[in-house]
C-alpha positions as a printed NumPy array, in Angstrom:
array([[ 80.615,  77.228,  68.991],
       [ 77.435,  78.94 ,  70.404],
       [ 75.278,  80.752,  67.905],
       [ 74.241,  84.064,  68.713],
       [ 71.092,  83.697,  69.501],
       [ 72.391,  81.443,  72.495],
       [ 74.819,  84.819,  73.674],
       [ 72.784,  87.745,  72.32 ],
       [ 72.87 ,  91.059,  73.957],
       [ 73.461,  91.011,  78.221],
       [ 72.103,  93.817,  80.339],
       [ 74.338,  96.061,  82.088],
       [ 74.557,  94.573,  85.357],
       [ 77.911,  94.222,  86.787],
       [ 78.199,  93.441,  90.226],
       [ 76.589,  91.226,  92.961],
       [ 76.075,  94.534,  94.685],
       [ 73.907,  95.744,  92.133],
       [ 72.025,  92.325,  91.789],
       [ 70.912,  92.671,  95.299],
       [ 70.227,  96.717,  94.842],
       [ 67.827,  95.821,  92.178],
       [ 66.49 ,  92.637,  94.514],
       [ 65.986,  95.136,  97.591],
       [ 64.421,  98.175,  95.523],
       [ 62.015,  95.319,  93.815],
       [ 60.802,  94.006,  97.044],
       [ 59.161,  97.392,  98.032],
       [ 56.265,  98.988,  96.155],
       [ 56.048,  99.826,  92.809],
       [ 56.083, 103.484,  93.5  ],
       [ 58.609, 103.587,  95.615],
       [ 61.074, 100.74 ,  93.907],
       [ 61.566, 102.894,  90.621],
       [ 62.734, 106.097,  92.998],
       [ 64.843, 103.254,  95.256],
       [ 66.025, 101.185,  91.893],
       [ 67.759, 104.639,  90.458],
       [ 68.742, 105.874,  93.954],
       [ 70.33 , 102.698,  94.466],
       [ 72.296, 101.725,  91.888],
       [ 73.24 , 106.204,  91.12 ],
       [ 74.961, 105.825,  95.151],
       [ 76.95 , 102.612,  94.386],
       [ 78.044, 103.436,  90.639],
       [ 79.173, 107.229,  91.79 ],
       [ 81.18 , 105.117,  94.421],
       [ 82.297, 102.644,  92.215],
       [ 83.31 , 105.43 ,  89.776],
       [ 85.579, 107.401,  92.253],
       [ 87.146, 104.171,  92.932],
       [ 87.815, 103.819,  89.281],
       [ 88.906, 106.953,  88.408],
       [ 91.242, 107.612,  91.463],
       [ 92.927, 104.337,  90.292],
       [ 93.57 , 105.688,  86.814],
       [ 94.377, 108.751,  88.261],
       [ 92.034, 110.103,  85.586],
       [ 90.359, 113.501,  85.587],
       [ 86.761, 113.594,  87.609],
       [ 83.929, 113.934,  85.091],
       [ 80.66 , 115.39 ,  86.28 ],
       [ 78.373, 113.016,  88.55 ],
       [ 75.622, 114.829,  87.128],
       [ 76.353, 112.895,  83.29 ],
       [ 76.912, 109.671,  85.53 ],
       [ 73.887, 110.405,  86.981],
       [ 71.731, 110.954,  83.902],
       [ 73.423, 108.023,  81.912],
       [ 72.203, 105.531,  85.272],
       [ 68.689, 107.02 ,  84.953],
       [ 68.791, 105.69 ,  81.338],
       [ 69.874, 102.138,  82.625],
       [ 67.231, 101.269,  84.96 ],
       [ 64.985,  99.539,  82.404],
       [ 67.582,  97.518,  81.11 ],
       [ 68.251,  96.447,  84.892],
       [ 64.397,  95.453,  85.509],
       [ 64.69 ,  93.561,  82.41 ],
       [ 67.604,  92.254,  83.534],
       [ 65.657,  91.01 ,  86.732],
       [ 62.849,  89.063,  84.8  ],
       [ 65.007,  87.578,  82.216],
       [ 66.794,  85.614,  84.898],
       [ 64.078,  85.142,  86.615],
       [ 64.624,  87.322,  89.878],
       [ 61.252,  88.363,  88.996],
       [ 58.053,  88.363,  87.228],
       [ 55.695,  91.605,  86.496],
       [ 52.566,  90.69 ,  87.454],
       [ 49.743,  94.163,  86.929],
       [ 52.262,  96.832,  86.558],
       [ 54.389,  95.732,  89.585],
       [ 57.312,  93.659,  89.794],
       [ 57.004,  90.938,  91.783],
       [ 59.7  ,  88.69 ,  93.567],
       [ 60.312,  84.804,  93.103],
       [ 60.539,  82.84 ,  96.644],
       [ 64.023,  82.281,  95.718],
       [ 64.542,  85.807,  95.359],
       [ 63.638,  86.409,  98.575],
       [ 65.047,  84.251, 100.655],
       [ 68.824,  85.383,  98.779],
       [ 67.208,  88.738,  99.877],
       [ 66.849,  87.882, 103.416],
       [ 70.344,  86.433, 103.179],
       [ 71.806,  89.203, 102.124],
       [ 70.394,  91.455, 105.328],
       [ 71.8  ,  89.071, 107.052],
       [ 75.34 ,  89.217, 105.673],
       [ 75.724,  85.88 , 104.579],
       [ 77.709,  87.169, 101.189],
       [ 79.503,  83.718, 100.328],
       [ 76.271,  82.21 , 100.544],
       [ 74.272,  84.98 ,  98.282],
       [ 77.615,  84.876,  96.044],
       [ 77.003,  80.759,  95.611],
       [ 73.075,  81.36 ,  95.009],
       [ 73.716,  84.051,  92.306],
       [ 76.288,  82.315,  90.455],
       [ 74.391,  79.074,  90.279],
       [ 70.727,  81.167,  89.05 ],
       [ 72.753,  83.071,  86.141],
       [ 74.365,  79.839,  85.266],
       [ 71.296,  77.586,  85.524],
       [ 69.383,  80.313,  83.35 ],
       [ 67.747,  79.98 ,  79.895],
       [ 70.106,  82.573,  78.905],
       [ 73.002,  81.276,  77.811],
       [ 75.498,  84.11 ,  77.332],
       [ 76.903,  83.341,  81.083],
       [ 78.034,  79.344,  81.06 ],
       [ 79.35 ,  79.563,  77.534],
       [ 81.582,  82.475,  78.237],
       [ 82.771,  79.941,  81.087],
       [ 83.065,  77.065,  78.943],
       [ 84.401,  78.832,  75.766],
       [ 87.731,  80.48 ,  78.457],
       [ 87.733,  76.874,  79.707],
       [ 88.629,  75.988,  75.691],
       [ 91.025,  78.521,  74.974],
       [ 93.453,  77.672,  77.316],
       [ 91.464,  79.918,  80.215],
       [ 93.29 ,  83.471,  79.577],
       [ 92.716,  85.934,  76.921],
       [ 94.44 ,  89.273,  76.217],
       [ 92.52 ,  92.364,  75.169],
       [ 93.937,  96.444,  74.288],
       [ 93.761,  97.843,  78.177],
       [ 93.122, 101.117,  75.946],
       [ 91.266, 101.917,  73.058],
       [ 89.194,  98.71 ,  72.049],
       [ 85.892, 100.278,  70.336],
       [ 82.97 ,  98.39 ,  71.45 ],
       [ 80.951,  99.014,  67.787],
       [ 79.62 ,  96.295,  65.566],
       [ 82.884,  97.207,  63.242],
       [ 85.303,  96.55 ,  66.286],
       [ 88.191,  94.404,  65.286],
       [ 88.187,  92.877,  68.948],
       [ 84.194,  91.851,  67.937],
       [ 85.718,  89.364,  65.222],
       [ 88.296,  88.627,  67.322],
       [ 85.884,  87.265,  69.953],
       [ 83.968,  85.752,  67.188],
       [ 86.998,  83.586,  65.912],
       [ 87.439,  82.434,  69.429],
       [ 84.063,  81.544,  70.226],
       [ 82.966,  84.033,  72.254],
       [ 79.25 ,  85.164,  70.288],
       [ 78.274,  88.66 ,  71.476],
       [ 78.526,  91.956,  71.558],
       [ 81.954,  93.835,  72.447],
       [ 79.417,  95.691,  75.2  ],
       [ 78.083,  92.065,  76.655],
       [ 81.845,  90.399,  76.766],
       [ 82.79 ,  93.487,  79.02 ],
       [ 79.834,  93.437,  80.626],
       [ 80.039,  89.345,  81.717],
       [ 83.701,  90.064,  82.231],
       [ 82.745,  92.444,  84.987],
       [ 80.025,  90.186,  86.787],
       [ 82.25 ,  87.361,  86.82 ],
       [ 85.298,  89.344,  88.052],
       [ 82.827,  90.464,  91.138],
       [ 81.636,  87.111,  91.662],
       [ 85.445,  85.753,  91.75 ],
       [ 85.219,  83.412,  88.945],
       [ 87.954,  84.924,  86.726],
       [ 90.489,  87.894,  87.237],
       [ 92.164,  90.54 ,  84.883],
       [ 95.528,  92.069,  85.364],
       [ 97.531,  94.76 ,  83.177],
       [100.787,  94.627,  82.112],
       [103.645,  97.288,  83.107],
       [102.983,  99.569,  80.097],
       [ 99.572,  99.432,  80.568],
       [ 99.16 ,  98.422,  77.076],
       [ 97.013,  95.054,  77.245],
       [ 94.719,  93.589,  80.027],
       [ 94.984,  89.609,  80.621],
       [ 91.309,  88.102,  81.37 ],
       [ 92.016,  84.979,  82.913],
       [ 89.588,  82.221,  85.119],
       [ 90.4  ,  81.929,  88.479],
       [ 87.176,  78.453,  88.462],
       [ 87.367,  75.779,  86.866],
       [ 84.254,  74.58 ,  84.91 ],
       [ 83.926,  70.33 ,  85.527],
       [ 81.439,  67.213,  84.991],
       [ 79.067,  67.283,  87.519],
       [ 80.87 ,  64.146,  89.406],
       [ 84.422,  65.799,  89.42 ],
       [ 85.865,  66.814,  93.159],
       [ 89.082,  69.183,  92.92 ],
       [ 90.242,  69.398,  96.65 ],
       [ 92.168,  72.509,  95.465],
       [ 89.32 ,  74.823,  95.387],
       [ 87.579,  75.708,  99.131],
       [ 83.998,  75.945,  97.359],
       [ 82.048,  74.22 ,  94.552],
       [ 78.575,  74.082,  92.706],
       [ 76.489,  72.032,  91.162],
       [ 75.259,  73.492,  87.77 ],
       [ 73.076,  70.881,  86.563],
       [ 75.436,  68.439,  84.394],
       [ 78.306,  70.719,  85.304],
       [ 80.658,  71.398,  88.583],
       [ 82.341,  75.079,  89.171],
       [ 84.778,  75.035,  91.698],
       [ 86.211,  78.509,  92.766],
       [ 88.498,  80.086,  95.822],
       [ 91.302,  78.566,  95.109],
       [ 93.698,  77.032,  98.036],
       [ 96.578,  78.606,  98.431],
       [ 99.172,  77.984, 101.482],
       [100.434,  80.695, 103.345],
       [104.   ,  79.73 , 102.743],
       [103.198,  79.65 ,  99.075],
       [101.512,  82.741,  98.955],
       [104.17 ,  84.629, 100.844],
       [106.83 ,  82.888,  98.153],
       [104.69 ,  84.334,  95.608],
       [104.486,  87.847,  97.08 ],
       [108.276,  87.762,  97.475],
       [109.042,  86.698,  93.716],
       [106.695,  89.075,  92.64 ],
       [107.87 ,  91.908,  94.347],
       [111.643,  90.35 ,  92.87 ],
       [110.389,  91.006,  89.348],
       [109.316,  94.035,  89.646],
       [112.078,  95.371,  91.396],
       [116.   ,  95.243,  91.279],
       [116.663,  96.233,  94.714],
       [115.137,  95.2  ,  98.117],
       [113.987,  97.933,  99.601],
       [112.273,  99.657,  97.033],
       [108.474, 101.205,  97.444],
       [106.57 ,  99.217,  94.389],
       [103.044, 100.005,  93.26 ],
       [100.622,  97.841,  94.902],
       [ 98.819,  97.645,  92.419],
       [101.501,  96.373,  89.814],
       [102.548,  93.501,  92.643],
       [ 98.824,  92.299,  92.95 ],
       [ 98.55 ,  91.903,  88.928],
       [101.98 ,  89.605,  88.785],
       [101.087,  87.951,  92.133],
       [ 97.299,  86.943,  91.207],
       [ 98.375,  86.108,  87.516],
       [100.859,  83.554,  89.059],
       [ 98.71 ,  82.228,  91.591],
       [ 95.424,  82.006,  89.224],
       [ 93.52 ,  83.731,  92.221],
       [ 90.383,  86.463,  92.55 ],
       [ 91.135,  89.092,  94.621],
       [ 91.185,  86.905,  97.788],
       [ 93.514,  89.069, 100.014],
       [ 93.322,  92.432, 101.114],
       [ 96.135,  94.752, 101.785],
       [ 95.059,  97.281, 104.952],
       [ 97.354, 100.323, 105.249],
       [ 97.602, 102.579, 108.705],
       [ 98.231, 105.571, 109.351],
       [ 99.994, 106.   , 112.724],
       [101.277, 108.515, 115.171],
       [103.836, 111.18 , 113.302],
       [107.64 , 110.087, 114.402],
       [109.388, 112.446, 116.88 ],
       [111.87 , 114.496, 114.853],
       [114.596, 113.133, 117.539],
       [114.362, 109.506, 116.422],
       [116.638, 110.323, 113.287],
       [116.941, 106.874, 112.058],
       [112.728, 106.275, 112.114],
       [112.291, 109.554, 110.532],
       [114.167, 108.907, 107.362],
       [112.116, 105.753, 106.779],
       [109.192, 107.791, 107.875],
       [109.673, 110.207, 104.433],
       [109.735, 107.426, 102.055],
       [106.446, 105.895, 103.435],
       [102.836, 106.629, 101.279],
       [100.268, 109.398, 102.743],
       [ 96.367, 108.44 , 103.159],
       [ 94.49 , 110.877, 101.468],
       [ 93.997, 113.119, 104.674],
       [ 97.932, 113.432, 104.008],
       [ 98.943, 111.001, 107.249],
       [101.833, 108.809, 106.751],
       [100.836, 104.753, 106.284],
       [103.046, 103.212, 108.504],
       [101.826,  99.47 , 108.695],
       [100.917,  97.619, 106.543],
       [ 98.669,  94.484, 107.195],
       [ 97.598,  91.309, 104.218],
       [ 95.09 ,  88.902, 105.045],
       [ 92.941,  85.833, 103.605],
       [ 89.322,  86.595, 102.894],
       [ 86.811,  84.102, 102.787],
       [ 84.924,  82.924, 100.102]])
């Protein structure tokens, strides 16, 4: 078990997109990278929370008290920066590593699998602990755990906090979230939610080795000094098709039924052990002549883009990782 001064308290950064926003708005002057910090990360979290919130189908709240809240982030995130070494502060301005800026220079480029590998191995390879143990402590539980989807408090008096404590995991409710997050955008674990939408299933999608260990069923590995993490899973077309057919069985009494998407990813990527390596691409095509009676019957049942246009394909494909 890790003591907590190993795990401590992580900054709220939770995706590689924000990483690199921070990297980008450092790289520029000190003036101008605290306007371009805040600018940056206000555009992708107002994005990220639309996302969010039209997935919930939750009410809208403000993007002025998003705003405000991000404003109050952005020391944590420079802090963030220097801690793992991104960056030093050298006079008042905050200066980039080498490193830092050739993952920067990478990233214009649009090498993402390659920045994803670089990030992943500096936040593992970092004096901070808090990132490999989580790894290593879901590697000794049995590599899933299940959490409330609703109504976990994230205070000091939180049950789930002694929950996590009995299981390893040393840190704040806040931090475990927090790491969960990263590592979900990074593609090293996944999280699904049952039917009811009672409890969420954390669960790794890597697998944590001794440095010397090959597993030919992941596409992509790292060193991480005496340790190996292997990620992007193989999976076969055949099998994956399988898997999207038993899903969609489970889930569903009849053929023929319109299922949530959403509902058939979580039972899919739970059986599979997979990130989010597949994307489902929906299109919206020409409205069906009232004389083709047949087409126009199927036509009702089909789902509306949000300019109201009927999705009538529907295309899955492999990403790369």
């Amino acid at each position: 078990m890790k003591g907590a001064s190993e795990w401590g308290s992580v900054r709220k950064v939770r995706s590689l997109t924000q990483i690199m926003a921070l990297l980008e708005a450092a790289s520029r002057s000190r003036k101008e990278y605290q306007d371009n910090v805040r600018e940056s990360l206000v555009k992708q979290h107002i994005v990220l929370e639309r996302a969010r919130q039209r997935g919930s189908q939750t009410g809208y709240r403000p993007f002025e008290q998003i705003r405000s809240g991000l404003h109050a982030l952005t020391e944590d995130n420079l802090s963030f920066l220097k801690r793992m070494s991104f960056a030093k502060e050298i006079n008042g301005k905050l200066v980039l590593s080498a490193d830092s800026r050739r993952l920067l220079d990478e990233w214009r480029k649009g090498d993402i699998a390659k920045v994803r590998k670089l990030v992943i191995r500096r936040l593992l390879l970092s004096p901070y602990k808090a990132y490999i143990s989580y790894l290593q402590n879901m590697k000794r539980i049995g590599g899933s755990f299940r959490v409330r989807a609703r109504g976990e408090k994230r205070t000091r008096a939180s049950r789930l906090r002694q929950r996590l404590h009995d299981l390893g995991f040393e840190t704040d409710v806040a931090s475990f979230y927090t790491i969960r997050d990263l590592f979900y955008d990074l593609k090293l674990l996944n999280t699904v939610t049952d039917m009811r939408g009672r409890f969420e299933t954390i669960f790794l999608t890597s697998v944590l080795t001794g440095a010397s260990t090959r597993l030919g069923e992941f596409s992509s590995s790292i060193s991480v000094g005496r340790f190996r993490l292997h990620f992007g899973r193989k999976i076969t077309d055949p099998d994956f098709c399988k898997h999207i057919v038993e899903g969609y069985k489970t889930i569903s009494r009849t053929w023929s039924r319109w299922v949530s998407l959403i509902i058939l990813r979580n039972v899919v990527v739970l059986q599979l052990r997979i990130s989010d390596g597949f994307k489902i691409d929906g299109s919206a095509g020409y409205r069906v002549s009232r004389r083709q009676y047949g087409l126009v019957l199927k036509s009702m049942r089909m789902p509306l883009t949000t300019g109201g246009r009927l999705i009538q394909y529907v295309a899955v494909s492999r990403l790369k990782f």
